[in-house]
C-alpha positions as CSV (number, residue, x, y, z in Angstrom):
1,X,80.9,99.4,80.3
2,X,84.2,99.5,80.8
3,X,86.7,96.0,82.0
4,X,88.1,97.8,84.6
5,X,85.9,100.8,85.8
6,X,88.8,101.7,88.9
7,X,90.9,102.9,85.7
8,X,88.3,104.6,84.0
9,X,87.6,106.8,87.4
10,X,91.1,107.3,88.3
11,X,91.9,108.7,84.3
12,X,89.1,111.3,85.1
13,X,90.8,112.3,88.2
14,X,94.2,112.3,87.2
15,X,92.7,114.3,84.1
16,X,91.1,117.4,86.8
17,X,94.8,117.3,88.7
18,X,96.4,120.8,89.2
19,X,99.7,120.9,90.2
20,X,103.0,122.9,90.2
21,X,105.7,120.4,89.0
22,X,108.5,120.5,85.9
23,X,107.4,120.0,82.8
24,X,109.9,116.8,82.4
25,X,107.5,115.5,85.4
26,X,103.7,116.6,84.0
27,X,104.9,114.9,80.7
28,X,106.6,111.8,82.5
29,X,103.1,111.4,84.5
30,X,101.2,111.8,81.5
31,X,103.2,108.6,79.6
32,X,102.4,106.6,82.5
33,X,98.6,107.5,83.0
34,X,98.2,107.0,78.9
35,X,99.9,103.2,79.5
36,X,97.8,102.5,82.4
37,X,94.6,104.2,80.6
38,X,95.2,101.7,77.6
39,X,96.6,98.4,79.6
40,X,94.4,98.7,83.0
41,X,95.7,96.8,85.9
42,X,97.9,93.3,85.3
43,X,95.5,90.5,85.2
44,X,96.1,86.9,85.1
45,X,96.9,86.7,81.8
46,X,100.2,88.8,82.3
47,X,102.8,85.5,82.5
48,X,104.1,87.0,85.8
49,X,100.9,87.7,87.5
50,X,99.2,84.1,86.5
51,X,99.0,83.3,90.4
52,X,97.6,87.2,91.6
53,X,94.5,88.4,90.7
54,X,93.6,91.9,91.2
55,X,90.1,91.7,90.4
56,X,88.7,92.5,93.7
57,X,90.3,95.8,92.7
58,X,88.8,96.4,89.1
59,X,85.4,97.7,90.2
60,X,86.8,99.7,93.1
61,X,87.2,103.7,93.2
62,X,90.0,104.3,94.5
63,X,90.5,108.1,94.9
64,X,94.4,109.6,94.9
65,X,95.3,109.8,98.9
66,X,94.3,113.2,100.6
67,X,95.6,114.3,104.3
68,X,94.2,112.6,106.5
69,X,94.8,113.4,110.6
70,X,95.4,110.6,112.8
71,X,97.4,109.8,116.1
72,X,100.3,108.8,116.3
73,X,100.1,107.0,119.1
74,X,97.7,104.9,116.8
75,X,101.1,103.5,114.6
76,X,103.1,100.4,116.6
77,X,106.2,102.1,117.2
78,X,109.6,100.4,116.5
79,X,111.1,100.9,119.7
80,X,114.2,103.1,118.7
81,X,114.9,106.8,119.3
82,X,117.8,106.4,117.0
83,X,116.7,106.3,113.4
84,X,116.7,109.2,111.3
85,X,112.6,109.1,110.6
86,X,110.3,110.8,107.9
87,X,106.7,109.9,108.1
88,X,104.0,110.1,105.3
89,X,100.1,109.4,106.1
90,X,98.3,108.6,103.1
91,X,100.8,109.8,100.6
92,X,101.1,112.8,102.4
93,X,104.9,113.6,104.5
94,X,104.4,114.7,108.2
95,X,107.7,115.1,109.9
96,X,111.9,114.8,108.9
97,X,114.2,114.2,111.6
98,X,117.0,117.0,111.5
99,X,120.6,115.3,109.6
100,X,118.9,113.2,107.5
101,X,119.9,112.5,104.2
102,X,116.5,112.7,103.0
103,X,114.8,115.5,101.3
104,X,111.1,115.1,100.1
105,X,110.4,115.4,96.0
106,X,108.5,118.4,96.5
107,X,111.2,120.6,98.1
108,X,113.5,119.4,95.5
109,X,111.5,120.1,92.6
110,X,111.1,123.6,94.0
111,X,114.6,124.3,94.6
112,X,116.3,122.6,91.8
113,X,113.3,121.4,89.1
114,X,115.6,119.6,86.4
115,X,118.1,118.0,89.4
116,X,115.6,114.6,89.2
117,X,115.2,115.2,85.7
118,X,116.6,111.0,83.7
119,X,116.9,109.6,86.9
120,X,113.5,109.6,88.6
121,X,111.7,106.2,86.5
122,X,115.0,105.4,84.9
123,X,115.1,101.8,86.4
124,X,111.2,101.7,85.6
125,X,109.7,99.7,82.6
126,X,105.9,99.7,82.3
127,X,106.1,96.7,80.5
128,X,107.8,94.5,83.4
129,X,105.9,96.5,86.1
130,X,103.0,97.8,85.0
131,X,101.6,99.2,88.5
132,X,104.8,101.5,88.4
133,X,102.8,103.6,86.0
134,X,100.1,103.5,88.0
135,X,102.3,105.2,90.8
136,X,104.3,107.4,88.4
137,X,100.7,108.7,87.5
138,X,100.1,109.5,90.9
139,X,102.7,110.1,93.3
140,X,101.5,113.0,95.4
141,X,105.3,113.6,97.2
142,X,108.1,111.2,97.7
143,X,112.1,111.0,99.2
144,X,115.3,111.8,97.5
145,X,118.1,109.9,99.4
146,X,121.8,111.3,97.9
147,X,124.5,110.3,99.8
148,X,127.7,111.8,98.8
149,X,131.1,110.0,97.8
150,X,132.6,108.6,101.0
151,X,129.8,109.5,103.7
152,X,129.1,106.8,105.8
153,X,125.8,107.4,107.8
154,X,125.3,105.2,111.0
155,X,122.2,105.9,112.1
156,X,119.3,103.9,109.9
157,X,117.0,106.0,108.2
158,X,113.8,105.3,108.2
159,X,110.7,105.9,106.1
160,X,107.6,105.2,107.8
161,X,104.2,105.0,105.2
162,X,101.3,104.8,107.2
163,X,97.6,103.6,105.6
164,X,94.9,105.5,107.5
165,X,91.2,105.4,107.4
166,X,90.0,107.6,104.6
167,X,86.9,108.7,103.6
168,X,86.4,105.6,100.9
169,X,89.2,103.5,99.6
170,X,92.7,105.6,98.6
171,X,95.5,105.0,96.4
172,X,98.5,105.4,98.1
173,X,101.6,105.7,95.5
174,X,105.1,106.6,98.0
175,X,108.2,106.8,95.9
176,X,111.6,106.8,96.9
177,X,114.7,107.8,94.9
178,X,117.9,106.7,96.3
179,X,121.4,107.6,95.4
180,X,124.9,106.6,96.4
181,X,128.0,107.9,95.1
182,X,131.0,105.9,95.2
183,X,132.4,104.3,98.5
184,X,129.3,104.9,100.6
185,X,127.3,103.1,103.0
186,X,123.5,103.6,104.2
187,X,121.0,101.6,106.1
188,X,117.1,102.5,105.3
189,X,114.1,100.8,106.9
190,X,110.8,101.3,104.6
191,X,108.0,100.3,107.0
192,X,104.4,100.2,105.5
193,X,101.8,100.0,108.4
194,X,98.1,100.1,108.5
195,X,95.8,101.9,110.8
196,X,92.4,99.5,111.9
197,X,89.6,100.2,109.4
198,X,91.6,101.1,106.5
199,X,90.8,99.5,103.1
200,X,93.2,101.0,100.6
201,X,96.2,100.6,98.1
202,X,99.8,101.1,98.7
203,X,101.3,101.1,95.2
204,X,105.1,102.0,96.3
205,X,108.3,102.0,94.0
206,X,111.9,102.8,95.2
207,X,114.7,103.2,92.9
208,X,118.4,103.1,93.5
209,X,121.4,103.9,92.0
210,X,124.8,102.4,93.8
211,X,127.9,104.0,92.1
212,X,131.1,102.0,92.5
213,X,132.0,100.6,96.2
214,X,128.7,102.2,97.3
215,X,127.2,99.9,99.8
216,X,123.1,99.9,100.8
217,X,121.3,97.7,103.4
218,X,117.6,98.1,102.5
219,X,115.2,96.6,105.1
220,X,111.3,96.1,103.9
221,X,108.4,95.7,106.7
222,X,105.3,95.5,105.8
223,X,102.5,95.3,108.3
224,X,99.0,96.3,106.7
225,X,95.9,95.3,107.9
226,X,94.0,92.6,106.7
227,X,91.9,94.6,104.3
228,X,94.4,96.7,102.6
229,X,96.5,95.9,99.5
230,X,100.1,96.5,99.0
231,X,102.3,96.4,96.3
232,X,105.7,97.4,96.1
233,X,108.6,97.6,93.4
234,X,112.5,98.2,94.3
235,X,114.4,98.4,91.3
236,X,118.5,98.8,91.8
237,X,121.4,99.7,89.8
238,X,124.7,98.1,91.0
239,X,127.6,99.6,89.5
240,X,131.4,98.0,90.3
241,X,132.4,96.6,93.9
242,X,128.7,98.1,94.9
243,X,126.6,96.0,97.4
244,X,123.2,95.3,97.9
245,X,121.5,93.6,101.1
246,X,117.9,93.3,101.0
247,X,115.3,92.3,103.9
248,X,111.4,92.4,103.3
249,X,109.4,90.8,105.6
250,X,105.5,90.4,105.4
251,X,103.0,89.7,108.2
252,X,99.7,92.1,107.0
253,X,97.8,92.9,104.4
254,X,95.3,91.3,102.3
255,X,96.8,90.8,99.2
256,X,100.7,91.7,98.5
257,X,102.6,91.9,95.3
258,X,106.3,92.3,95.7
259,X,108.4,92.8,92.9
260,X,112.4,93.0,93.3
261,X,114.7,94.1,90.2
262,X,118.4,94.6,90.5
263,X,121.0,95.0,88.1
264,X,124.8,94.3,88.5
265,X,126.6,95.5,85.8
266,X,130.1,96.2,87.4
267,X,132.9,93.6,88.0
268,X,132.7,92.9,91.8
269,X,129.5,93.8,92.4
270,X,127.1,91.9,95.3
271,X,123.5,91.0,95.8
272,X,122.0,89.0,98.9
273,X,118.7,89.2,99.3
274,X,116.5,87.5,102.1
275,X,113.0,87.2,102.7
276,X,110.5,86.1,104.9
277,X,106.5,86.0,104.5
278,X,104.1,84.6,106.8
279,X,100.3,84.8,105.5
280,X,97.3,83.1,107.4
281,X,93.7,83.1,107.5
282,X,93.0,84.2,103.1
283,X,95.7,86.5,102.9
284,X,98.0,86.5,99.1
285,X,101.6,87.3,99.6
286,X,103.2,87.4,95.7
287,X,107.4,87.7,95.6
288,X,108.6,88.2,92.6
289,X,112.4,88.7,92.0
290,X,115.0,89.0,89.2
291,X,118.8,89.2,89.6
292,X,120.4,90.2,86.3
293,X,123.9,89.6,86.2
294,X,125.4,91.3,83.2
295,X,129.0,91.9,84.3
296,X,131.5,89.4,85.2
297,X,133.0,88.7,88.7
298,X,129.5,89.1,89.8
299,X,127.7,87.3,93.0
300,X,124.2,86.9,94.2
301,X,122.9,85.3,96.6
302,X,119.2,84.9,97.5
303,X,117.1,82.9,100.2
304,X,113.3,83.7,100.9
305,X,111.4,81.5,103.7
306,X,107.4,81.5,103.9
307,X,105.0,80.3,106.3
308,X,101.1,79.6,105.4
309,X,98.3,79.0,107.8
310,X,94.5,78.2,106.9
311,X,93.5,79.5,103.8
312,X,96.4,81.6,103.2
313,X,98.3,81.5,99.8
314,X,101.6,82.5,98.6
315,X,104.1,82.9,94.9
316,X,107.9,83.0,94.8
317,X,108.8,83.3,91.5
318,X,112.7,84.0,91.9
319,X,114.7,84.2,88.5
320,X,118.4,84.7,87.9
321,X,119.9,85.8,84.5
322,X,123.7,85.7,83.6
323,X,124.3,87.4,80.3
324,X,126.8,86.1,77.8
325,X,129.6,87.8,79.0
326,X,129.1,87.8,82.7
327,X,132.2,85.1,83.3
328,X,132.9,84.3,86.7
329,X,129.7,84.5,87.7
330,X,128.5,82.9,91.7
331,X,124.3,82.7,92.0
332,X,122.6,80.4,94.6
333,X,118.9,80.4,95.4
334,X,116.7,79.2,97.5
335,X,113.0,79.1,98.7
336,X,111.9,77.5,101.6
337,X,108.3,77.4,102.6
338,X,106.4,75.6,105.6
339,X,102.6,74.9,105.4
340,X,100.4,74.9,108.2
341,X,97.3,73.6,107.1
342,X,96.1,71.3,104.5
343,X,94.3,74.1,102.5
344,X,96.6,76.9,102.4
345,X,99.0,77.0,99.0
346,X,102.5,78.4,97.7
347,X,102.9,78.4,93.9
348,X,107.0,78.6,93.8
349,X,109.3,78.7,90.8
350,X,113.2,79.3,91.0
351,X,114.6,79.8,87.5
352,X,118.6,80.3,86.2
353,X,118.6,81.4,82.4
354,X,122.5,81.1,82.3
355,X,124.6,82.1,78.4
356,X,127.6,82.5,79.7
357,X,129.8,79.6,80.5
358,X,131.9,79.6,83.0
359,X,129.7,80.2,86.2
360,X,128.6,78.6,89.5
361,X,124.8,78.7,90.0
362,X,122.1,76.8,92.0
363,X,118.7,76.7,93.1
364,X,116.0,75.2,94.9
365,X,112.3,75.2,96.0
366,X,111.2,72.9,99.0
367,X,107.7,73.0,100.6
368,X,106.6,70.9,103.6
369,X,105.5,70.5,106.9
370,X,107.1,70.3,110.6
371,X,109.0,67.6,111.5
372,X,107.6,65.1,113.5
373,X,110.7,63.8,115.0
374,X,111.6,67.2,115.7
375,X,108.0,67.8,117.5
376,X,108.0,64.3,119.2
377,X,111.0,65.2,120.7
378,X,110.2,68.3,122.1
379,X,106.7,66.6,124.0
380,X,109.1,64.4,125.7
381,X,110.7,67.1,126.7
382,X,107.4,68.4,128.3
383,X,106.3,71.2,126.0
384,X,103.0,71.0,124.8
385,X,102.2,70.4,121.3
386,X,100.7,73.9,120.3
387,X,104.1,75.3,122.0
388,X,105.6,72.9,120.4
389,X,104.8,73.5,117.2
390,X,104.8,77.4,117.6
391,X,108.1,77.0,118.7
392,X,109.7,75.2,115.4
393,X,107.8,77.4,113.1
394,X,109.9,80.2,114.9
395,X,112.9,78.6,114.4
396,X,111.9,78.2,110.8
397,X,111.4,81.6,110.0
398,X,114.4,83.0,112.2
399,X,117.1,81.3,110.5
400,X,116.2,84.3,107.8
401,X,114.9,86.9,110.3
402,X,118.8,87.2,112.0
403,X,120.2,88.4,108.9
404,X,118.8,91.5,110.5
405,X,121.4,93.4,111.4
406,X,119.7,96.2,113.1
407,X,119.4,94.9,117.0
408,X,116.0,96.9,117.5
409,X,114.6,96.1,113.8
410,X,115.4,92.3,114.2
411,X,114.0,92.0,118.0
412,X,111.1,94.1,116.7
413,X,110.1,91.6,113.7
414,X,110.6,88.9,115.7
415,X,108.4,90.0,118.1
416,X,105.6,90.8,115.6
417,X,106.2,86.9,114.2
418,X,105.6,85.9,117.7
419,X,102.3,87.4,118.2
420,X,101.4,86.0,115.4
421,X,101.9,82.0,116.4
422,X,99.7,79.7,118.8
423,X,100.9,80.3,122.4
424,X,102.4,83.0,122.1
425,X,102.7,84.5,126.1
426,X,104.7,81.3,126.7
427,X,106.9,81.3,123.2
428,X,108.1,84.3,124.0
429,X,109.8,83.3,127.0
430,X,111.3,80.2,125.6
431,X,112.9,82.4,123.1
């Protein structure tokens, strides 16, 4: 029998698929479900996966997301009539608001069926992220963001994937294709939320291209439930002057890989990325990050904060590479991480591999508890220790959560953090 029967039953599926896609694609898809046939799912003996196991998905059949119906009354909503929205359910698109920049895969394959022909998986390697086969395998639709040179859209768009209930556990695979011509700016909001009884996996990979002055703020939410799984890659390609802000933040799910992969290889161009997890009861939140700087003038900056409760665990493994010739280069980095409980656990390791040799760079790891000077005072100040203490993990995490530049995104997640501490009701009118 095989290691890993969830591979062996989602080979046979993939193998009875009938689609109408290019050629380029069915050949593309058939690369990645030969490497995932051969390699199965990462396991523990993968360097980068030594702290996240996957076995409680090697025995499961997970079959390829169908439509599912649901209400959407049943999704938290964001609060904000102004974002430009498309919704999938299971994989599967539902609605585009009118004067977006977004157009789903299918209706450009139709229309134009070489236009995504060596740029769809061209940021992709198997080898680094091996469940981006998985989802190249897979993908049942996905979004093509082009934004042409000099468009400026003010309005976030946002990209709602919704996990719903299906009839046994489904693989989910979005993917997201974004593209910015020169001297551009965009804001997108991927949200990944799960429905109450759903027990699948969200295997998600966005790509981006940012051509010179180009300039993308790309927020992350992810909100599962506590028995889904969620993984998601974002891999960019920062050409000269470009700038990337990143924001993921992670409150659900029951175990979570995150891998982050940019590339600046213009003079001038700009990374910050921020990040904020918060895991309690068993949950597994993995980060994984890489910042490759391979063009001088080059500046990245990167701080990720975690809280852990109970059993909960969590990895940061954040690594920064300046090549030979990337002079000039700025990169600071820092991971911050407050624990909660004497049994939960974060694995973190910040890492600089620097050949070139006239750069600044730092970066640090700290893990430890609230302060009790900080808490004593507060009590004297007649605030009672649970409010207390919910109170300075908030201020914890919100020295990262307003980065977020989007008033109703930022009030939104910090809402949901709220929730999620001891006295809550009276928290949230301190704050």
């Amino acid at each position: 029998m095989s290691a890993q029967p969830a591979i062996d039953y989602l080979a046979e599926r993939h193998a009875e698929r009938v689609v109408s896609e290019p050629d380029w694609l069915t050949a593309t898809r058939k690369t990645a479900m030969a490497y995932v046939a051969e390699r199965g799912l990462p396991t523990t003996r993968y360097e980068n996966w030594k702290y996240t196991n996957l076995r409680s998905l090697h025995r499961k059949q997970f079959t390829p997301a169908a439509a599912v119906t649901i209400d959407v009354n049943d999704v938290p909503q964001l609060g904000a009539n102004g974002f430009h929205t498309l919704s999938f359910v299971n994989g599967q698109p539902q609605e585009i608001h009118p004067g977006s920049p977004a157009q789903l895969m299918s209706t450009v394959f139709e229309r134009q069926p070489d236009a995504l022909a060596g740029r769809l998986s061209a940021l992709v390697s198997y080898e680094s992220h091996p469940l981006a086969a998985l989802n190249t395998a897979f993908f049942a639709d996905g979004v093509v963001i082009e934004v042409k040179a000099g468009q400026h859209f003010d309005q976030p768009l946002l990209l709602e994937f919704v996990s719903a209930p299906a009839a046994g556990p489904a693989l989910i695979c979005p993917r997201v294709l974004i593209v910015l011509e020169a001297n551009t700016r965009l804001q997108v909001i991927e949200r990944y939320v799960g429905l109450p009884d759903s027990e699948n996996f969200t295997n998600a990979v966005t790509e981006v291209h940012l051509a010179s002055g180009a300039h993308l703020d790309h927020y992350r939410l992810q909100e599962a439930t506590p028995t889904d799984t969620c993984a998601q890659l974002l891999a960019v390609h920062q050409a000269a002057d470009s700038r990337l802000n990143t924001h993921s933040v992670d409150t659900g799910g029951k175990l979570v890989r995150n891998d982050l992969h940019t590339w600046l290889c213009g003079p001038g161009a700009e990374a910050h990325l921020s990040g904020f997890y918060m895991a309690v009861r068993t949950q597994h939140v993995d980060n994984h990050t890489v910042i490759n700087h391979n063009a001088p003038h080059t500046t990245s900056r990167e701080v990720y904060r975690g809280v852990l409760a109970d059993r909960a665990r969590a990895v940061f493994n954040g690594k920064v590479v300046v090549a030979k010739d990337a002079q000039k280069t700025d990169a600071r980095q820092s991971n911050n991480n407050l624990i909660l409980s004497g049994k939960a656990e974060i694995d973190t390791k910040p890492e600089l591999e620097i050949f070139a040799n006239d750069v600044k760079a730092s970066h640090g790891a700290t893990v430890g508890q609230l302060d009790d000077e900080a808490l004593f005072y507060l009590r004297t100040r007649g605030i009672g220790e649970r409010t207390a203490r919910a109170l300075l993990t908030f201020a914890f995490a919100d020295e990262v959560l307003a980065a977020i530049e989007i008033p109703e995104l930022r009030k939104y997640v910090e809402e949901t953090v709220t929730r999620r501490l001891p006295d809550h009701e009276r928290l949230a009118k301190l704050t």
